[in-house]
N, C-alpha and C positions, 0 to 999 in steps of 0.2 A: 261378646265378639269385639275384637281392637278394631276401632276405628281408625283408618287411614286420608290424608288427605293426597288428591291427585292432585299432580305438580300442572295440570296442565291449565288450570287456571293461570299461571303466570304466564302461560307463551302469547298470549291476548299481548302482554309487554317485552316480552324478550324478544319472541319473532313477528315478524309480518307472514299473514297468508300470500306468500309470495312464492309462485314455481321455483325460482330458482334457489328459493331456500330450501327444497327441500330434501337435499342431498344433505343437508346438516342435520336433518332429525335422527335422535336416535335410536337404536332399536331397544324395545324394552325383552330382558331377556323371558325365557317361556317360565323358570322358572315365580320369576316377578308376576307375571303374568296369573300362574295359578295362584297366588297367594291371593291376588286382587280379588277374584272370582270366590273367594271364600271370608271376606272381607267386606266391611259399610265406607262404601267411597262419600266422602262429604258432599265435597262439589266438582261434579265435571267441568262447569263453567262459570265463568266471573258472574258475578249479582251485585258487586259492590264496587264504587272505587277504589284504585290501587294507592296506599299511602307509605313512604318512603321513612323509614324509623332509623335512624341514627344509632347504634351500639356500640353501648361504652366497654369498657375491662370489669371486670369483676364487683371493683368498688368505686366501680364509674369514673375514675381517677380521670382519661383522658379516651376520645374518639377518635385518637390517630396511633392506626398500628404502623411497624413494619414490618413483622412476619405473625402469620395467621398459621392455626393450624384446622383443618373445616374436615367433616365427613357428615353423609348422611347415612341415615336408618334403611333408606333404599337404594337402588342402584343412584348412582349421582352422576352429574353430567356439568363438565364447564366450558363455558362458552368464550370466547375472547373478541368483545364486540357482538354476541349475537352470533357468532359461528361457531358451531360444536367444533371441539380440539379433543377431549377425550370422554371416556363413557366410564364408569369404576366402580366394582363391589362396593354392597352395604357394607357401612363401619368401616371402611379403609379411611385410614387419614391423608392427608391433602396437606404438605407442607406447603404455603406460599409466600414467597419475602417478594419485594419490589424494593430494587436499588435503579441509579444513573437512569431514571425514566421505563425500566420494564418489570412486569409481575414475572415470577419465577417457579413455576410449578414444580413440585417434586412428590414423586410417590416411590412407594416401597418397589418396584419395580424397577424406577428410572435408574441410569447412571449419572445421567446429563439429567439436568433441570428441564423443561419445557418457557423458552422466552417470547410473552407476549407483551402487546402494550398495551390491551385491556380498553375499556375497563375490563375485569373477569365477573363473569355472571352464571350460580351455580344453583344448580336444583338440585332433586330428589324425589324420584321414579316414587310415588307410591310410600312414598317416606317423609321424615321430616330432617332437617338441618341443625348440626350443632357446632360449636366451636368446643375441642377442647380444653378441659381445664377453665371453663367461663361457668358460672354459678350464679342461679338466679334461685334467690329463698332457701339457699342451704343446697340444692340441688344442680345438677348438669343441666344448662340450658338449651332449650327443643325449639323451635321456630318452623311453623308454618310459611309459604312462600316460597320466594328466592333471594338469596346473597346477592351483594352488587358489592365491587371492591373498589370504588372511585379514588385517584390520585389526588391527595392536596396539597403539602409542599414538602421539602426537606425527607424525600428521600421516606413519606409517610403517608399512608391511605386510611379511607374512611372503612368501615365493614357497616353495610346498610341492608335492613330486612326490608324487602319490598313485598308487601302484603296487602289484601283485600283490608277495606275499614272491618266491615263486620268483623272477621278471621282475628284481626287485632284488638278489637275490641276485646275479646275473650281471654287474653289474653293482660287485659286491662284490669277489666270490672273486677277480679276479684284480690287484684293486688291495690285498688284502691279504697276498697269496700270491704268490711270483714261478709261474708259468704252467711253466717250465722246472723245478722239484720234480718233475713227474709227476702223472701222474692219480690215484692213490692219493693222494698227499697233498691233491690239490686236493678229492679228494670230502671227506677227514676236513673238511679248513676250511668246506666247503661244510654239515655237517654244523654245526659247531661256532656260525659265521653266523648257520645257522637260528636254533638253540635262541635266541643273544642275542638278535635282533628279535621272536622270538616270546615270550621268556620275559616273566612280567607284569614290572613295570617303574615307577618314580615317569619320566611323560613329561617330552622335555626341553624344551616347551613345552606350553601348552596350545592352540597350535594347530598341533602332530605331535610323532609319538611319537619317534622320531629324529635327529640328524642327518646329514650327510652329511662327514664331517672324523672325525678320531681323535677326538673325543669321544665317540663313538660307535661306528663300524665307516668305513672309507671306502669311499663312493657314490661311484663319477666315473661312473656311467652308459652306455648304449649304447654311446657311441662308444668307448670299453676294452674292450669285450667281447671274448673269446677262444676261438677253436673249443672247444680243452679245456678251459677253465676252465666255459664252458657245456655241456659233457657233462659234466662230475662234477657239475653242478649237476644235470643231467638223470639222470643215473643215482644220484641219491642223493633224487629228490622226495619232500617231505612225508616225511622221515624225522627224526627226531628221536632225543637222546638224552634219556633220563629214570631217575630216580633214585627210586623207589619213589614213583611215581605223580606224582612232579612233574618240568616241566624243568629239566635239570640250569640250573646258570649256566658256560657250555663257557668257563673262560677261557682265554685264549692268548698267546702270545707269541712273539719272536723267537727268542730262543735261552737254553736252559734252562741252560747249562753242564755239561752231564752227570747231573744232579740237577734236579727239580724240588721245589718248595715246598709246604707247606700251606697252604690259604687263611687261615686263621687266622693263620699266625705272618707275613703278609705284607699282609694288608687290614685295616683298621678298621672297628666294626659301621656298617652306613650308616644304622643311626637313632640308633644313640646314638652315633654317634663314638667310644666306646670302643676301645682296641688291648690285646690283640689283640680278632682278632671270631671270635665264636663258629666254632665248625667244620662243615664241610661235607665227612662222610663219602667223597662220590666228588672231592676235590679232595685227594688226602692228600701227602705226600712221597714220591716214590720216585726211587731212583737208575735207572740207564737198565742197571746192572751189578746183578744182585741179591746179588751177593755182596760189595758197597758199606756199609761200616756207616754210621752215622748222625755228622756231620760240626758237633754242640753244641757240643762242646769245640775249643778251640783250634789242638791240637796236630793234630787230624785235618784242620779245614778248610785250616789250612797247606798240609800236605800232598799237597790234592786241590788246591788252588787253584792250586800252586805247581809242578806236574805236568801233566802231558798225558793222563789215562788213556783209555782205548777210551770214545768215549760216541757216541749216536743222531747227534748235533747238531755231532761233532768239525770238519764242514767249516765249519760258520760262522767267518768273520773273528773273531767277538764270544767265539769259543769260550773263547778266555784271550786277557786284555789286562794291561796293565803300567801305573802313572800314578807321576807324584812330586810332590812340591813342595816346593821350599824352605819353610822355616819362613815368610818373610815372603810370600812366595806364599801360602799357602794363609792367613795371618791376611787378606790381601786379601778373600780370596774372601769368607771366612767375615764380615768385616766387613758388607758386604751382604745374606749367603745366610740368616745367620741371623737377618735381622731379618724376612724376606720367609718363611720358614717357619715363625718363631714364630707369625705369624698362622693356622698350621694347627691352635694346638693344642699340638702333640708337639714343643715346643724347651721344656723346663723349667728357670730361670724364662725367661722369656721376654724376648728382648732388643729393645730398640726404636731406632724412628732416634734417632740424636744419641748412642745409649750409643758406649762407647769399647771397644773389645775391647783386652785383655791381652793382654804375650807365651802364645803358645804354649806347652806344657807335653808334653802326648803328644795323641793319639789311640788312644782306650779301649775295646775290644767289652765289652758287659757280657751282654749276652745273646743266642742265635744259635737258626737255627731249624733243622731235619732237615740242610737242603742249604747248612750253613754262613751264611746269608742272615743278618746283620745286622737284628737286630730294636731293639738298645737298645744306643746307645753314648755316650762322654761325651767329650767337647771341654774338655778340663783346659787352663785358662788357670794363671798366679800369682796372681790372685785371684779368682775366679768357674770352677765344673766343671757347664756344661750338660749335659742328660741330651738325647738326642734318640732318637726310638723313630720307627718303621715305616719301611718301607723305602724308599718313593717319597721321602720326606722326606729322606732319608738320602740319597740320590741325588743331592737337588735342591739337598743342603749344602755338599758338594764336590766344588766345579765346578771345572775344569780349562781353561784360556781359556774362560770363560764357558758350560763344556757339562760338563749334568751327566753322573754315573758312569753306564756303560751299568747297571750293574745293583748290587744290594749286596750280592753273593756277593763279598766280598773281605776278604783281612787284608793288616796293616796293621805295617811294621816303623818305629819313630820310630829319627831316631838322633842323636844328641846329641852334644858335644863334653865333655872336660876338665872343664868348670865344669856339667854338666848340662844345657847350653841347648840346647833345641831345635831341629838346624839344616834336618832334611830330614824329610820322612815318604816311603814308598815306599808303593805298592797292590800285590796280583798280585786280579786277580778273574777271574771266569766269568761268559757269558751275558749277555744281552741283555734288557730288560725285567724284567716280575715275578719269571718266572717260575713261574710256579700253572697247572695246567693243561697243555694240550697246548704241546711245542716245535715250531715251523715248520720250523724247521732240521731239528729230529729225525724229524719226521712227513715231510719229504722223503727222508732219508736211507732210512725205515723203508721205506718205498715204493718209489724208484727202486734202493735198493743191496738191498737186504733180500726186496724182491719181496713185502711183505705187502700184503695189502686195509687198505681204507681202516676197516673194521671192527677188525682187530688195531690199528692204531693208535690209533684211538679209545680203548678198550678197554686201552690202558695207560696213557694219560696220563689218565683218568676211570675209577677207582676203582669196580668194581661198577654198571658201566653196563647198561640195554639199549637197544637200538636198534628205534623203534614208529616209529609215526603220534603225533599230538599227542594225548594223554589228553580226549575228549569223555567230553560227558554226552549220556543217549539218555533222552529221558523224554515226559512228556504235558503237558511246560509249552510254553506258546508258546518259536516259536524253536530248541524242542531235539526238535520230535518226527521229523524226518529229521536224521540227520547224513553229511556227503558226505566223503571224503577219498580225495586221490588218491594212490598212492605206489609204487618204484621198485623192485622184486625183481629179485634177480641168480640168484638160485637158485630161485625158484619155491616158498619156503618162509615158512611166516606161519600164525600161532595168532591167535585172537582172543581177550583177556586182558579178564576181567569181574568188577569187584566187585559183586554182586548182592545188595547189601546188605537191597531191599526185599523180596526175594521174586517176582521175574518168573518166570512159567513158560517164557517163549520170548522168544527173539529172531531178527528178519526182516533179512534181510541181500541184498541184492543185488549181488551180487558179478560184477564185470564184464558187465553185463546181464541176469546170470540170479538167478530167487531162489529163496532156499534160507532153511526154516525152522528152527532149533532150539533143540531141546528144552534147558530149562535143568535140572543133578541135583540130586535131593533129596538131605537124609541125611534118618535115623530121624527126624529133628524137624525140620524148616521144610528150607530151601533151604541148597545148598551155596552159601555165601560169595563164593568166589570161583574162578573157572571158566575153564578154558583149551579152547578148541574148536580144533581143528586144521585148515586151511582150506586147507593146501595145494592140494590135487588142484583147487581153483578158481583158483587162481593162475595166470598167466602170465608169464614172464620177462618184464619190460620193465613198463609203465606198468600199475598196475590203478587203479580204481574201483571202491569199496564204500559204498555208503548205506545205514547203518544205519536204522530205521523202530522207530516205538511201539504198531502195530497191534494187538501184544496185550497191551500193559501193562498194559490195564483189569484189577483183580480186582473184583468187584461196583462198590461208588460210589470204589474208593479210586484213588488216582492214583500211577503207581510210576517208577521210573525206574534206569537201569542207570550204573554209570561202564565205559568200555572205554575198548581201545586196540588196534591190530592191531600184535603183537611182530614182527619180521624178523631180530632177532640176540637170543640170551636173554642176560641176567645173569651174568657169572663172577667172582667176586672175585681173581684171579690172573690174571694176564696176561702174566709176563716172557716174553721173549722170547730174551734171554741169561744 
């Protein structure tokens, strides 16, 4: 039976329950009507936050249109500002251009265009939304949600998927995850997903928070979706990982090499551009072997690089790779690479067009981080020794027919002739990407070969994780006196975790429809701090809902408020596995 999603999740954001709004809703025709009634409606109503996704053209090329062409699978409806303007069969296309400050509707129908100033904001009855002639993975792209057409400049608009996190998640997990890992790994990434869209964040625009392409996470939307990849998503709702009350930042990648990295010794701070950047406790180095030492020095990373040892991630292609170049090869490259990465910053001094590169001399590691990873090395010409630091950079400096190194887990043998000159350099490296964070490769292996939950792998590649709901506030300010969250137990097990810093005597919880009060403990002097309630025995395996409530926050005139989060997997600092 096809599955349909109702559009009416989105009027939570397009409309207000407002009387006077309701001359704008529209009618859905009878025939829509019976299709529904023979149909699996997903969600009648929101369960998740609404996240705002930026869409690009085809080959991502640019997110500024100026004419669009949009239809939905069901009846569709557009709004201009939030006021129904028209109602239109499935599969009709929707021309729209915006020229001199207005959108300009056209449909096969009109003579005249229809002139709004928008934004325009469209649904689909019982359907899903497409742009024609837009392709995501070889096919026509589907999208759950609603369109928003926000104006930016020059006569050019944004096209933005405004959709539920979970609904977009699915439309995630298996464009960043091969779907044939297994469902254990597919929940970890599903996990991981979350925390990024969720975590606060500088937006990558200011009209949405996202976008849809590796600069972000990649969105191909509906039409990718995958049975499994949407049960990890489902068996993993509104779960999150956090790191002493915050979300973590879940980074990830393709293939770790056996080792992964610390954030620090592999990112730059992203406010001051400084390298390295400060540390991030649950993002640390660990080898995938705990009986792996730490691979700074030279002679060790040789060793591990230039070797096969057991590791998580051993089946990836990327596990170990080989590269060379002749001396005048790589002066090539570098002639280019280094003028295009001085502009980052991290090529010291910094080279520009028109400068002339020197013969070659060696390739120099000056400093390495836990997992061998090239943090600072120098490119020794016969007259000029650039310093170049962080890893992406380093990547992006020796290129190999024009494509940079999968990753900077590599050493590096020069070899020279008679007179000393330069003639070849060799690579041996590991891994795929940054490396920081969870392995894909390894989170597959951990999963299908290994038989763990998606919880154990979490939980090694994040340093002192737990796994909750999203840390809310419960208080008597507008906006925070219910709070709603829905989420996914495997086990039927779940603490409710409270810093009560003001002094609440109770808190009112409704927990899968039923409520239940409790008492918050004192010590000898004021209020216990911070307070684990055990909540299992209300729990059910599979999807619950809890609303948290302010009802009795009052203490005389003062106004108080709680921080929580409901735990589902607690904190362990150790995690190996081998």
């Amino acid at each position: 039976m096809k599955k349909i999603l109702l559009t009416t999740i989105l009027l939570s954001f397009i409309f207000t329950t407002n009387p006077s709004q309701a001359q704008y809703m529209p009618t859905i025709p009878a025939a829509t009507l019976q299709a529904a009634q023979q149909a699996t409606v997903i969600q009648k109503t929101p369960s998740s936050e609404v996240v705002r996704v930026g869409i690009g053209t085809t080959n991502f090329g640019t997110y500024q249109y100026n004419n669009i062409t949009i239809f939905g699978t069901g009846d569709t409806q557009i709004y201009d500002n939030k006021v129904l303007i028209g109602n239109y069969p499935a599969n009709q296309n929707i021309k729209i251009t915006y020229k001199d400050g207005m959108f300009n509707i056209f449909t096969p129908e009109s003579n005249e265009p229809e002139k709004i100033v928008g934004p325009v904001q469209i649904t689909s009855n019982y359907g899903l939304l497409g742009v024609t002639g837009l392709k995501r993975a070889g096919k026509q792209a589907l999208y759950h949600g609603a369109f928003e057409l926000k104006k930016c400049n020059n006569n050019t608009f944004n096209l933005v998927n405004m959709i539920e996190v979970e609904e977009y998640l699915k439309g995630v997990v298996p464009n960043e995850m091969p779907v044939s890992f297994g469902l254990e790994a597919l929940k970890a990434q599903s996990v991981a997903a979350r925390n990024y869209v969720l975590s606060p964040r500088t937006k990558a625009s200011n009209n949405y928070d996202v976008v849809d392409s590796v600069a972000s996470q990649v969105y191909f939307g509906a039409n990718t979706e995958r049975p499994l990849s949407n049960q990890a998503v489902t068996e993993t709702e509104g779960i999150v990982a956090i790191y002493n009350w915050d979300l973590i930042l879940a980074q990830y990648s393709s293939t770790a090499g056996g080792y992964t990295e610390s954030y620090s010794n592999a990112f730059s701070d992203p406010k001051t551009k400084s390298f390295p950047a400060p540390e991030k406790p649950y993002l640390k180095a660990k080898p995938d072997i705990i009986s792996q030492t730490s691979l700074k020095n030279e002679e060790a990373a040789k060793a591990f690089y230039q070797s096969k040892p057991d590791a998580y991630d051993i089946r990836s292609s990327y596990y170990r790779w080989e590269r060379d170049w002749t001396a005048q090869e790589l002066k090539n490259a570098l002639q280019s690479t280094l003028v295009t990465q001085s502009t980052t910053g991290f090529v010291k001094p910094a080279f520009s067009k028109g400068d002339t590169l020197d013969d070659l001399v060696e390739l120099k590691v000056i400093r390495r981080g836990d997992s061998g990873k090239v943090m600072e090395m120098e490119v020794v010409t016969r007259s000029q020794t650039y310093k170049i630091y962080k890893e992406l950079v380093i990547r992006r400096l020796l290129t190999k027919n024009g494509k940079a190194l999968p990753s900077a887990n590599i050493v590096f043998e020069n070899t020279k002739d008679g007179n000393g000159n330069l003639v070849s350099v060799h690579a041996w490296g590991g891994g795929f990407g940054h490396g920081v964070g969870m392995s894909q490769y390894g989170a597959g292996f951990m999963g299908s070969e290994l038989h763990l939950p998606y919880d154990k792998i979490l939980k090694h590649y994040y340093t002192g994780i737990s796994l909750t709901t999203k840390p809310a506030i419960v208080s008597t300010e507008a906006g925070q006196q219910n709070i709603t969250q829905h989420f996914y137990s495997k086990d039927r097990k779940a603490k409710v975790i409270i810093d009560n810093k003001f002094g609440v005597n109770s808190l009112t919880a409704i927990i899968n429809g039923q409520k239940h009060v409790f008492e918050l403990p004192k010590e000898i002097i004021g209020f216990k701090r911070f307070v684990e309630i055990d909540i299992s025995k209300y729990i059910k395996q599979g999807k619950n809902t809890i609303t948290f409530t302010s009802d009795d926050f009052y203490s005389g005139a003062t106004r108080k408020g709680l921080r929580l989060y409901v735990e589902l997997v607690k904190r362990d600092e150790s995690e190996f596995i081998w």
